[in-house]
N, C-alpha and C positions, 0 to 999 in steps of 0.2 A: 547367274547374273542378277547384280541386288537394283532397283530402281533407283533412281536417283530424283525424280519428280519433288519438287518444291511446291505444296501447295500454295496456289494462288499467285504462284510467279505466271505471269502476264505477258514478259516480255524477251528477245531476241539478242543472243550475246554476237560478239562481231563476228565470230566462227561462221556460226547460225543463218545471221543477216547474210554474206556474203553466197553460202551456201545457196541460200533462197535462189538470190538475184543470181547466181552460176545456172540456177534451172528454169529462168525468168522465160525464155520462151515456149517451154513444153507447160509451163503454167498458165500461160495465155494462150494456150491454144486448148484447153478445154479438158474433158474430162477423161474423153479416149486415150490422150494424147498423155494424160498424167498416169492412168495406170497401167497403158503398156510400156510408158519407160521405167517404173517401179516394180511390174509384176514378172519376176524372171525366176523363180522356181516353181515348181508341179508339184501343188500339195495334194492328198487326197482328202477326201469326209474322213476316213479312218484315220490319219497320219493327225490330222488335227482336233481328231476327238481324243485322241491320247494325250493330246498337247493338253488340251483344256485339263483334263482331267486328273495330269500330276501339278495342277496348279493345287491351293490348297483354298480354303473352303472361302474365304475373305476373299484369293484374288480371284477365283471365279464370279463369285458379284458383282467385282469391281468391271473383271470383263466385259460379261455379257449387258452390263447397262453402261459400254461406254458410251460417250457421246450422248448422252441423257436428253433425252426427247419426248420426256413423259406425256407429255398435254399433245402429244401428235400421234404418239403410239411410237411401238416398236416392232422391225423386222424381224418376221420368226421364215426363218428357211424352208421349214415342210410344210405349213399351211400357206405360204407365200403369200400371207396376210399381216396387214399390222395387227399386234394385240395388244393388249393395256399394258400388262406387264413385261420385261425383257424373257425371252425363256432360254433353257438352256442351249436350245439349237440357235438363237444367235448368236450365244457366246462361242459356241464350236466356227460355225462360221467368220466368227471375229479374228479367234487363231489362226483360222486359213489364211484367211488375209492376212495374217501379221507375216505366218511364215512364208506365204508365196512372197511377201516382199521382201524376205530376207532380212526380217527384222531391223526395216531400215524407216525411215521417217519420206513420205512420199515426195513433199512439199521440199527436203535440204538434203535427198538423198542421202542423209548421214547414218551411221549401226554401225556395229550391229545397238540397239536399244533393247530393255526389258520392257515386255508384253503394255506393262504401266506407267513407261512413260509414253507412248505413243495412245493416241486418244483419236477417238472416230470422227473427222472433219468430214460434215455434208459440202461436198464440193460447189452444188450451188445452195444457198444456205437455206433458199425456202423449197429445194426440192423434193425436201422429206428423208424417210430415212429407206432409203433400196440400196440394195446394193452397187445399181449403174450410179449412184450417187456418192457412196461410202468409199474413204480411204481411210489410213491411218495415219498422219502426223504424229510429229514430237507435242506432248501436253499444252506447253507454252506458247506454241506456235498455234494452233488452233485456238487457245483461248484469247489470243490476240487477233487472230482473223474477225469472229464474233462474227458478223451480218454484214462484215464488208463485201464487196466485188470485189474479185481477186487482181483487178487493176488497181482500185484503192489501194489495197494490202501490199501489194506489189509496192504501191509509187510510193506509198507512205515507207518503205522498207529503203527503199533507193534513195528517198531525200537525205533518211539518216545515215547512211554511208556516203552518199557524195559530201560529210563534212570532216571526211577524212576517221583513220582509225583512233587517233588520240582524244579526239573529240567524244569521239562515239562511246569509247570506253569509260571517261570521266562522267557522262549522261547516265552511263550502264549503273556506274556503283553506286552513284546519286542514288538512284531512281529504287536499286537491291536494296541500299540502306535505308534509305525512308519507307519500306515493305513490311521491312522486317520490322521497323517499330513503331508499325502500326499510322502512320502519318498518310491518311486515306486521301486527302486535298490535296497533296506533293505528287504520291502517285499519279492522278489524277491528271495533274497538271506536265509533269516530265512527260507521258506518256501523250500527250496531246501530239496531233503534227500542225503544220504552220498554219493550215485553212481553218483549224479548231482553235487552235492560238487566238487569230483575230476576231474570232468571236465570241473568246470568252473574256480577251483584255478591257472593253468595256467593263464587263460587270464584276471582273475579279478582285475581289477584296484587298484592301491597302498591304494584310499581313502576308498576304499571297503571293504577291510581287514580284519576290525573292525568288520565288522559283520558274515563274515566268523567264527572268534573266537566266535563271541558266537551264532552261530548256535550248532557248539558243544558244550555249555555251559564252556567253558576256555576262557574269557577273562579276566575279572578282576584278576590281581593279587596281590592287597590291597584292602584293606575295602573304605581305599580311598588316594586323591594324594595332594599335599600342592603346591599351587601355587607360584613364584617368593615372591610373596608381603606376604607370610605366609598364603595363604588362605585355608579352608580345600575344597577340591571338591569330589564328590563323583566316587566311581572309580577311578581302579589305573590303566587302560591300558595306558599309558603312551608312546610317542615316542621312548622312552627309550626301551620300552622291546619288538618292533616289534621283534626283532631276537627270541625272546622266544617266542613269542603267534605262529610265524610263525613258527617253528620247534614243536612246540606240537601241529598248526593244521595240518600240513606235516606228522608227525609220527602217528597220529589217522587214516588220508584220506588212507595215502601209505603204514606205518609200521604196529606197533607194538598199539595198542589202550592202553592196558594194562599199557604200558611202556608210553604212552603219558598222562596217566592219573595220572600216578605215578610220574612225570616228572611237574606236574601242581602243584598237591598233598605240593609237598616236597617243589615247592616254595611259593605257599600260608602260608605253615608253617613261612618258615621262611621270607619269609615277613611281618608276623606279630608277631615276636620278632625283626624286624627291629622296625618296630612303636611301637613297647612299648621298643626299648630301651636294649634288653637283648643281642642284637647284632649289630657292627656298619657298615656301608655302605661295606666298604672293603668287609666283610664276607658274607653279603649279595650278592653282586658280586661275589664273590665267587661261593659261592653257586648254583647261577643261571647258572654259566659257568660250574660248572662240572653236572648240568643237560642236559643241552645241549649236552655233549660229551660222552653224553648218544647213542645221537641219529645219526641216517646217512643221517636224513633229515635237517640239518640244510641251513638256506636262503645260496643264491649262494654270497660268500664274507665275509661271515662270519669267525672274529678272536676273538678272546678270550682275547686278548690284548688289542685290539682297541674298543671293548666290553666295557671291564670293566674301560678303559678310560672316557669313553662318559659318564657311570653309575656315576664313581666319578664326572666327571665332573660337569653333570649336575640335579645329584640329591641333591634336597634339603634336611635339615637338621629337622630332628624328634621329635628333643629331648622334653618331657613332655607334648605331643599331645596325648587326650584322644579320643576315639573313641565316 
């Protein structure tokens, strides 16, 4: 079995997420309750000192310091003390646990998994490192936990599923693709949930914006946008409609969700009878402004004149653009 672990992946695909929330009340009921619904085979010392031991020399280190808890110490099994360094008898005990749980991930019930992707979750996070404390998770899963309470991690896991699985998956690749090149602010910000949201939209940088929108999943509001020279590009958040992504991610964090989704809704429609034509810029404009006037979050300066100015002005023209 080869691992499959993505360093520094963080985050919960929909399998995953769902999985969670399938074992949401043996997670909230504590620690007894998580490893006897996990621990269903009888390993011995011996069965998993051989385990450990046809690992090869890299994933033995890897082993016995999972869950890295250096500045706390680590559990060594025969002095039943912490010591500074990991030793080998915790990594043997680490096996055990991998295998009494049948190589599965504690937290999504999923496996079987390799020994390296599953990583040592302290169930309460400042419990330390013992064993009445130790399970094994999936890497990712644990490294998203971090110092939350498991009702945090939980509810935060459950917001993003009650926005349905399309949602969630388009949040997912965002969030992989901005990892992988290195875009540390996007992470950052995708990975927020809604309570962290609203308090970092004060302070969040004008070029940041953009991902704040589609954390909530409202940014685009065309299929796509036609550049000076007629080119088509994908996506229509456009400078243009800051005032709108910005008053329906405002009315989601602080108002009405309801009203901010319905407020999305009504312009996605009709911006796509802009691009095919069945309506012209003006009404478009329109349109956008009395969604706005919808709302009591609208950005500080915002007019509906000098709006729909900048819209005529500087949107380009549609006509016989096929998607």
């Amino acid at each position: 079995m080869i691992s499959t672990r993505i360093p520094g992946h963080q985050i919960l695909d929909w399998q995953q997420t769902i999985a969670l929330l399938d074992n949401k009340e043996t997670l909230l009921s504590g620690g007894d309750a998580i490893r006897s619904k996990v621990n269903t085979v009888e390993v011995s010392w011996e069965e998993a000192s051989n385990f450990y031991n046809s690992q090869s020399t890299s994933d033995r280190a890897m082993i016995r310091k999972s869950g890295q808890q250096g500045h706390l110490g680590w559990w060594d099994p025969v002095s039943e003390s912490l010591t500074d360094n990991p030793t080998q008898q915790r990594g043997i005990l680490l096996c055990q646990m991998y295998l009494k749980q049948d190589r599965k991930c504690a937290y999504t019930l999923s496996g079987p998994h390799h020994i390296l992707d599953l990583q040592v979750e302290h169930i309460s996070p400042n419990g330390g490192d013992h064993p009445d404390n130790m399970i094994l998770t999936l890497y990712n899963v644990n490294e998203n936990r971090k110092q939350s309470t498991m009702e945090v991690f939980v509810d935060r896991w459950q917001k993003r599923a009650d926005k349905g699985e399309t949602e969630f998956n388009s949040w997912y690749a965002d969030t992989l693709k901005a990892s992988a090149k290195g875009q540390k602010e996007k992470v950052k910000i995708l990975a927020m949930d809604e309570e962290d949201l609203a308090k970092f939209a004060p302070m969040c940088a004008k070029r940041y914006e953009k991902y704040m929108w589609r954390n909530i999943g409202m940014s685009s509001l065309q299929p796509f946008r036609l550049t000076k020279k007629g080119e088509v590009r994908s996506g229509g958040s456009q400078g243009n409609y800051k005032p709108v992504l910005n008053t329906i991610l405002h009315e989601h964090l602080y108002g009405d969700k309801e009203l901010a989704q319905q407020m999305f809704s009504a312009i996605r429609v009709a911006a796509s009878s802009y691009v095919n034509g069945r309506i012209n810029n003006d009404t478009y404009a329109s349109i956008m402004c009395d969604c706005l006037d919808l709302s009591d979050h609208q950005p500080v300066g915002y007019n509906r004149d000098k709006f729909t100015a900048k819209v005529l002005r500087s949107t380009y023209s549609w006509p016989h653009l096929k998607k």
